[in-house]
Backbone bond lengths (Angstrom), bond angles and torsions (degrees), N, CA, C in turn:
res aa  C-N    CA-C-N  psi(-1)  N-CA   C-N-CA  omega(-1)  CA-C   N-CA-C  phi
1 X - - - 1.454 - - 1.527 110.69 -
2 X 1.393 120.49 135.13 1.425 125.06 175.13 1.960 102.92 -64.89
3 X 1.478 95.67 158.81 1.655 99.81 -163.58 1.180 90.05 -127.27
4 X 1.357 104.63 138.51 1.699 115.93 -168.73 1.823 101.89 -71.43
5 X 1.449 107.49 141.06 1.321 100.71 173.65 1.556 131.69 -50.05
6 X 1.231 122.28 162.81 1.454 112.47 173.52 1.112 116.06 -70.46
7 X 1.980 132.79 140.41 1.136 125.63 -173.63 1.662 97.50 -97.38
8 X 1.363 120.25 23.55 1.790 102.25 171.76 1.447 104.12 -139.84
9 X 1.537 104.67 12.00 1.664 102.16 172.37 1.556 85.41 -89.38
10 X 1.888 98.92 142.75 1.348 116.20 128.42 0.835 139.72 -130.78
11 X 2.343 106.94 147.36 1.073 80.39 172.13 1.485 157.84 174.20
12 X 1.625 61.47 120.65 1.921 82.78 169.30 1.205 131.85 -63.41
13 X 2.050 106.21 -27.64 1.457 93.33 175.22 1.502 107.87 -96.11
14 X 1.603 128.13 48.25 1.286 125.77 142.37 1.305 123.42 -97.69
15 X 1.793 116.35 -14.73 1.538 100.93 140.84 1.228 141.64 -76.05
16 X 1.792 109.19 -14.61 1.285 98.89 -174.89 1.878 93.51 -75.60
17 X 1.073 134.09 3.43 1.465 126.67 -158.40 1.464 83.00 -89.44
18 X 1.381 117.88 -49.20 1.357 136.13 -161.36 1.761 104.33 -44.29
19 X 1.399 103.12 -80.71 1.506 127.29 158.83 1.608 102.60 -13.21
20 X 1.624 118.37 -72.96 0.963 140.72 -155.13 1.512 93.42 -49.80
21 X 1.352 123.71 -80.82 1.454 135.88 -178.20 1.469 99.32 -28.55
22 X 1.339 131.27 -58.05 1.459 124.56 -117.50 2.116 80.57 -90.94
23 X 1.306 115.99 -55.72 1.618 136.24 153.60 1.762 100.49 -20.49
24 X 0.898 114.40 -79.76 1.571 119.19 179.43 1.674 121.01 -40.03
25 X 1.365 107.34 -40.62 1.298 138.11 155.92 1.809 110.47 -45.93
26 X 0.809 104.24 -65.94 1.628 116.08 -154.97 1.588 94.76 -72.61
27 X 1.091 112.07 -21.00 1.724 111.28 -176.32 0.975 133.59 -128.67
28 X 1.874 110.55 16.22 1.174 108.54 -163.59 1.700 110.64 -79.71
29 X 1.142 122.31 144.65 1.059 111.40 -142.10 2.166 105.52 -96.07
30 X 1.175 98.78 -11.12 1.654 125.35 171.26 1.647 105.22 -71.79
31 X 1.101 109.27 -20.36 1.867 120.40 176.53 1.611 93.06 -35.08
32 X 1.467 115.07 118.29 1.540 129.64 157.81 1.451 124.01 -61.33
33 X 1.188 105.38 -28.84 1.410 113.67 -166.48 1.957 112.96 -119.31
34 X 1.165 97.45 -16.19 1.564 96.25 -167.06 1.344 103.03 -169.40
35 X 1.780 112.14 55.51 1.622 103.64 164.68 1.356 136.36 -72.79
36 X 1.224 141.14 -176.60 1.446 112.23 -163.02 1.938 98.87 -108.89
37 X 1.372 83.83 155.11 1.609 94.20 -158.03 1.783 100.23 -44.99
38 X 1.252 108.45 -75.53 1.944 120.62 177.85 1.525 99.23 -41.30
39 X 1.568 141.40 -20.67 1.316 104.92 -169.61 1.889 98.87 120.13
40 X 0.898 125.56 127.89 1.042 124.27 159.87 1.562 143.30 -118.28
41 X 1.528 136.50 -170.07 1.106 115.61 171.36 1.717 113.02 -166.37
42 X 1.300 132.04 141.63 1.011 156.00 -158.14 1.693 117.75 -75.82
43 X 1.414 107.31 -20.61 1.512 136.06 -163.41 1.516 90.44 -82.41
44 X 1.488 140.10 127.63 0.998 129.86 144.88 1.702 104.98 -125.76
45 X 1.151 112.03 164.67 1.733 124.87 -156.12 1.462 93.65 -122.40
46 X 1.417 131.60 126.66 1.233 121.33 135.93 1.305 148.58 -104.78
47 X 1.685 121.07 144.03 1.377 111.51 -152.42 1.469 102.96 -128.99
48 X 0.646 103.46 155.71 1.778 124.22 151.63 1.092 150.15 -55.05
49 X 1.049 175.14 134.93 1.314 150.97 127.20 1.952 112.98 121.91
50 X 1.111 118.92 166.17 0.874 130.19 170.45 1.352 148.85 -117.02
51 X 1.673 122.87 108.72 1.317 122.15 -166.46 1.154 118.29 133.94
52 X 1.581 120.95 101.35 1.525 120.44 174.35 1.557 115.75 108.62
53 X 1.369 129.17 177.40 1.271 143.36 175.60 1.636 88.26 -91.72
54 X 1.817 112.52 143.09 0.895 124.44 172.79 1.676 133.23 -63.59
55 X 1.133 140.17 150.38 1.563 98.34 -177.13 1.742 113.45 -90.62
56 X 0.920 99.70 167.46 1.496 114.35 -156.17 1.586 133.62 -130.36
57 X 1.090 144.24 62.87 1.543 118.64 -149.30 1.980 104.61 -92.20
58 X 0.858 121.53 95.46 1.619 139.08 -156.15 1.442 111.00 -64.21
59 X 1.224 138.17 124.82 1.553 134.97 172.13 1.018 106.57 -97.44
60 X 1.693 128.27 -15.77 1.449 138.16 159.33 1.710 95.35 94.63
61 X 1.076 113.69 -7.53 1.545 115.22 -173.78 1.735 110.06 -82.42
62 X 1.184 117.60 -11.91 1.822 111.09 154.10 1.491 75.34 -170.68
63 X 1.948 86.00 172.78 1.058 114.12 -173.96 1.676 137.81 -73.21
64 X 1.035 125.95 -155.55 1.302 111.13 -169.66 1.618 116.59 -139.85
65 X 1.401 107.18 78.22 1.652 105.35 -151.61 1.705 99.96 -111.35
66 X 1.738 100.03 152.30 1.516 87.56 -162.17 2.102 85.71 -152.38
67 X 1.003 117.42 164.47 1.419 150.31 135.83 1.068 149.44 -107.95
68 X 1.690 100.09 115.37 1.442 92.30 -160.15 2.063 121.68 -128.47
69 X 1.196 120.15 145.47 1.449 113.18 -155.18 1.928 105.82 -87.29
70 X 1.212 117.00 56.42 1.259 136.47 -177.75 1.703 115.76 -23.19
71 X 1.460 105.69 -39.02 1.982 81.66 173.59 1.789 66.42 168.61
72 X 1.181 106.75 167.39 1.998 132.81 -178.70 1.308 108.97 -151.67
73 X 1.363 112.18 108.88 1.551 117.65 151.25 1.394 133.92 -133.99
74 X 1.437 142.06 -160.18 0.983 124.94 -179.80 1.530 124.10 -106.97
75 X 1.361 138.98 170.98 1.246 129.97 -140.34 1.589 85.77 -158.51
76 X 1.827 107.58 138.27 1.568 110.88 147.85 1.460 112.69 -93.64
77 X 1.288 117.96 123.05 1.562 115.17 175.16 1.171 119.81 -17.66
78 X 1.545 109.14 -59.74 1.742 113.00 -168.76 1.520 112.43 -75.70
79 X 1.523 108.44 7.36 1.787 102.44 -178.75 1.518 92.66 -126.55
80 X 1.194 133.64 15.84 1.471 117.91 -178.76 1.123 126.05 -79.55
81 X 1.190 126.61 144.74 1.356 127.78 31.63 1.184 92.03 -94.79
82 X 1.547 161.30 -5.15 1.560 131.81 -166.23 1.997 100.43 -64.25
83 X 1.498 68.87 172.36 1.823 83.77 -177.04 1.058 101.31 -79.63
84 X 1.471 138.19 176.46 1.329 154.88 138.21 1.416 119.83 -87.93
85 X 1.261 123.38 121.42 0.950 114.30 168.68 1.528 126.19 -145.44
86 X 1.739 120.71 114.66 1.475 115.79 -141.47 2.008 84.10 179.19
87 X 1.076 92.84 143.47 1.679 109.76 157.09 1.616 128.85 -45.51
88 X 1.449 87.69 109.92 1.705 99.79 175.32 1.823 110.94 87.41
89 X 1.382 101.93 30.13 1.006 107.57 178.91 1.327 125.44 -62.81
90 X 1.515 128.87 -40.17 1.263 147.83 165.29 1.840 111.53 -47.45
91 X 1.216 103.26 -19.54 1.702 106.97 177.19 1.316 101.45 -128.75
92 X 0.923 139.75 2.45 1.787 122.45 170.20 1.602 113.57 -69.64
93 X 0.923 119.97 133.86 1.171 106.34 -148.86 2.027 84.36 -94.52
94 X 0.830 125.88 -10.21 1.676 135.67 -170.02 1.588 95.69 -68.83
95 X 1.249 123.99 -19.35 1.317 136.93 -168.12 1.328 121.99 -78.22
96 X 1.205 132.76 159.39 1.679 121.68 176.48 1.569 96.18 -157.36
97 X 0.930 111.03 142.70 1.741 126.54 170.54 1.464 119.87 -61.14
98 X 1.689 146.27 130.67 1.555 117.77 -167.18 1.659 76.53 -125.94
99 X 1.509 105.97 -177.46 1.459 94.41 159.60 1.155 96.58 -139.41
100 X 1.646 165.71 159.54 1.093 164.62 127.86 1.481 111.78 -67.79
101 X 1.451 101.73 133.32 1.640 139.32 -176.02 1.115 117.16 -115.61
102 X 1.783 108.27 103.97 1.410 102.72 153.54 1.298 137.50 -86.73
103 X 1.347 157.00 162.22 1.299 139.81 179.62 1.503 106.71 -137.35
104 X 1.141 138.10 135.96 1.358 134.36 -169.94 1.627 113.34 -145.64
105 X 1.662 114.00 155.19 1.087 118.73 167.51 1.508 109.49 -137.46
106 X 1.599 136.96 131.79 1.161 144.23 175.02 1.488 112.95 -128.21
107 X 1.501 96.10 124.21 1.904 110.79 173.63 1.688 119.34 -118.33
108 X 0.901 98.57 145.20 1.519 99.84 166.62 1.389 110.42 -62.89
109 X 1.376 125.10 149.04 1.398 133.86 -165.95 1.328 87.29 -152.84
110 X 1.741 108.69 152.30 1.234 130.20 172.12 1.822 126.27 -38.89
111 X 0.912 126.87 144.14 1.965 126.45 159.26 1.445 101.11 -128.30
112 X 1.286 117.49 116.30 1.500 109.65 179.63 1.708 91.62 -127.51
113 X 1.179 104.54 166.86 1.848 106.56 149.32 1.450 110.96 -81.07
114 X 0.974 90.68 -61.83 1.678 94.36 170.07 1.411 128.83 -69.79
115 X 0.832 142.60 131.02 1.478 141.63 156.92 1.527 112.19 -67.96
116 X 2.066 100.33 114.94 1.163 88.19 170.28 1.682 110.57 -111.01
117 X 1.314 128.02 125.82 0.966 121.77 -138.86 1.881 105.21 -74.21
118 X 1.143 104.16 -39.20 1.452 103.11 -161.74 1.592 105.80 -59.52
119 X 1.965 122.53 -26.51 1.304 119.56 -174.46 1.853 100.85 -75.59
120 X 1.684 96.55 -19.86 1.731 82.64 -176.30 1.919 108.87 -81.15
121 X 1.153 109.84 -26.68 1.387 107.84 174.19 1.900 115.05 -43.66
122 X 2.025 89.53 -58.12 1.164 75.33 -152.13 1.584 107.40 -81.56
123 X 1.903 121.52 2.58 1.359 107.59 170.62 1.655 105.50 -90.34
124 X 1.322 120.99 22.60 1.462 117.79 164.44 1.307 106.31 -85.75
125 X 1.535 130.99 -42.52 1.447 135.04 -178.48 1.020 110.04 -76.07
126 X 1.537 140.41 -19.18 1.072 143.14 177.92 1.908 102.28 -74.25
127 X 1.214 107.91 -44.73 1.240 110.27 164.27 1.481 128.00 -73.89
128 X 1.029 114.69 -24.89 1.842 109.93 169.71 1.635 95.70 -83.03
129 X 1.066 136.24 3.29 1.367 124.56 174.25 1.556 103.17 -96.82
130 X 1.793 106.65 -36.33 1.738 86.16 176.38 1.320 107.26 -73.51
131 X 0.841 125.55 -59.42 2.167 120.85 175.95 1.577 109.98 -26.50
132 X 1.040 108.13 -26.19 1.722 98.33 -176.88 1.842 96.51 -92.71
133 X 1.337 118.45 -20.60 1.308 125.03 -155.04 2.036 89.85 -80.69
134 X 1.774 95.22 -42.10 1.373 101.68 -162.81 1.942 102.17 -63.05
135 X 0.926 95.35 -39.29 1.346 102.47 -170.56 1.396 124.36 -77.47
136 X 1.372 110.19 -22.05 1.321 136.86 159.21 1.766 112.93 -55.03
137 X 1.344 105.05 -47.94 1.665 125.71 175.56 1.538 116.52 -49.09
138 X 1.483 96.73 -63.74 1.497 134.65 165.29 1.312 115.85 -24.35
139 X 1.852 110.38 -64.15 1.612 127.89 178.68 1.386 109.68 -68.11
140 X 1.504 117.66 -39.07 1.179 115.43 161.17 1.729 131.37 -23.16
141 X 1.573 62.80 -101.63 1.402 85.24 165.20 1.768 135.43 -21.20
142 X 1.187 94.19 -65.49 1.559 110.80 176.29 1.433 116.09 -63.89
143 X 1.376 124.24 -39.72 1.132 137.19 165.37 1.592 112.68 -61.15
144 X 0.878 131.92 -14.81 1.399 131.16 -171.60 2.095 99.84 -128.20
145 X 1.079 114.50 -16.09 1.660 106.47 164.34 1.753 110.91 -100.96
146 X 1.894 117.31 -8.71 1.388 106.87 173.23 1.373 102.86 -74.61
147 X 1.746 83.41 152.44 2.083 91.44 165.97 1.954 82.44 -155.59
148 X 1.234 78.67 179.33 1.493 113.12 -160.37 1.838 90.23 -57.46
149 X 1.287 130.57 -10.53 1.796 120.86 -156.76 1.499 82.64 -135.62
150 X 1.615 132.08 -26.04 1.298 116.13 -159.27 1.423 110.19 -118.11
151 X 1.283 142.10 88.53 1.437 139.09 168.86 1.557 129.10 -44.10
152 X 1.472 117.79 152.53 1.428 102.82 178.71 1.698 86.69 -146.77
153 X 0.985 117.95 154.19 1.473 124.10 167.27 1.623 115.32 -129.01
154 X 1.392 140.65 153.43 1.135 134.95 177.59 1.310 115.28 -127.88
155 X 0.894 120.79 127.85 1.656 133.81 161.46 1.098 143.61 -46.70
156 X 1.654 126.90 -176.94 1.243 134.49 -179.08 2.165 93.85 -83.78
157 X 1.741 90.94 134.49 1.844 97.35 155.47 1.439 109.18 -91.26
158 X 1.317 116.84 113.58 0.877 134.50 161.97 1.463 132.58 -79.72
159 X 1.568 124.50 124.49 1.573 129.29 -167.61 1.899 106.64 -65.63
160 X 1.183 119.37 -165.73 1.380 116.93 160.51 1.962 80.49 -170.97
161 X 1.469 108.28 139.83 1.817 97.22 152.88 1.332 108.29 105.21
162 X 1.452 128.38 -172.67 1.066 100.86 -33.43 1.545 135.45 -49.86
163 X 1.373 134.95 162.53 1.480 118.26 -166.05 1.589 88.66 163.28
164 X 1.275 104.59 124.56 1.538 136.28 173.56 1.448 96.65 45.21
165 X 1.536 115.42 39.87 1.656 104.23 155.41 1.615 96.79 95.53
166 X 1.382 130.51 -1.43 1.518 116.79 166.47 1.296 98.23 -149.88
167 X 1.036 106.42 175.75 1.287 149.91 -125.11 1.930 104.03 -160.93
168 X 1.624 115.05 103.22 1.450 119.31 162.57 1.722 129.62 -147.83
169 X 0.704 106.60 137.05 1.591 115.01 169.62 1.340 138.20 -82.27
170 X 1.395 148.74 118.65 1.164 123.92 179.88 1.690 115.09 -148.09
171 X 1.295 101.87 159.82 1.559 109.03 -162.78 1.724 103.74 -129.57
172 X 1.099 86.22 151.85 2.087 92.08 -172.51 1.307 95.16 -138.62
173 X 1.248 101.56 141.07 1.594 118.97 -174.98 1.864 101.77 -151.08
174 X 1.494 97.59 146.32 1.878 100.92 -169.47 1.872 88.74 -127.15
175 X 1.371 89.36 132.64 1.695 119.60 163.60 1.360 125.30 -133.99
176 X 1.802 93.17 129.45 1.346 110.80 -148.40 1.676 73.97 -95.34
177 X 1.767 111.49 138.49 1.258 111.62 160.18 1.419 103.17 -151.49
């Protein structure tokens, strides 16, 4: 006999699991074939809330990768990802729940007086490799939580830095579930 779903799972945190994997993936740093240039790491953090670089206190010895559950509202299929927003939303049945995903990576980056150029080159490539990594995560991801009833859309990667000694990237993607 089929078993009625759980009434206290949600879920949303089976995308953030989703996310989680695909992130873990993109950086693991044991990758045979395609580790990530700076170094990678296996550790991902999940967060909450919305607004800002996470806080951080850095040993500079790997990076600083995180998932985070950015804000949830509801969605009409044919307008998604925008929100809905209108009376009786919680019961329309035209409605669907999305959740927005952030995904992030933060490194320590150089402070010199001087600029020495060759360390800024190569922590610039180190950084166009996480942006391709983030976005790489992203396609993942989304590609492996769409189905035929559940939409996902992905976003702009966004830079952060240099600025107070790091250096991060991040990408937002919304799944309608």
């Amino acid at each position: 006999p089929m078993t009625a779903p759980d009434p206290c799972h949600d879920t949303a945190s089976d995308i953030i699991d989703t996310f989680t994997v695909a992130l873990r993936k993109a950086f693991n740093p044991n990758d045979p074939v395609c580790p990530p240039l700076g170094g990678g790491s296996t550790t991902i953090y999940f967060l909450a809330g919305d607004g800002g670089l996470p806080p951080w206190n850095p040993t500079c010895d790997e990076p600083f990768l995180w998932v985070r559950a950015a804000n949830r509202y509801r969605t009409r299929t044919t307008e998604f990802p925008a929100a809905y927003i209108g009376d009786k939303n919680c019961t329309n049945p035209d409605l669907t729940p999305v959740l927005a995903i952030e995904i992030g990576i933060m490194r320590c980056t150089t402070l010199l007086d001087e600029p020495d150029w060759n360390r800024l080159t190569n922590e610039a490539n180190i950084s166009l490799d996480d942006s391709w990594r983030i976005e790489k995560a992203l396609c993942v991801a989304a590609t492996t939580w769409r189905r035929k009833d559940r939409l996902v859309a992905t976003d702009t990667v966004t830079p952060f830095g240099p600025d107070g000694g790091v250096t991060a990237w991040t990408g937002m993607a919304y799944a309608q579930f």
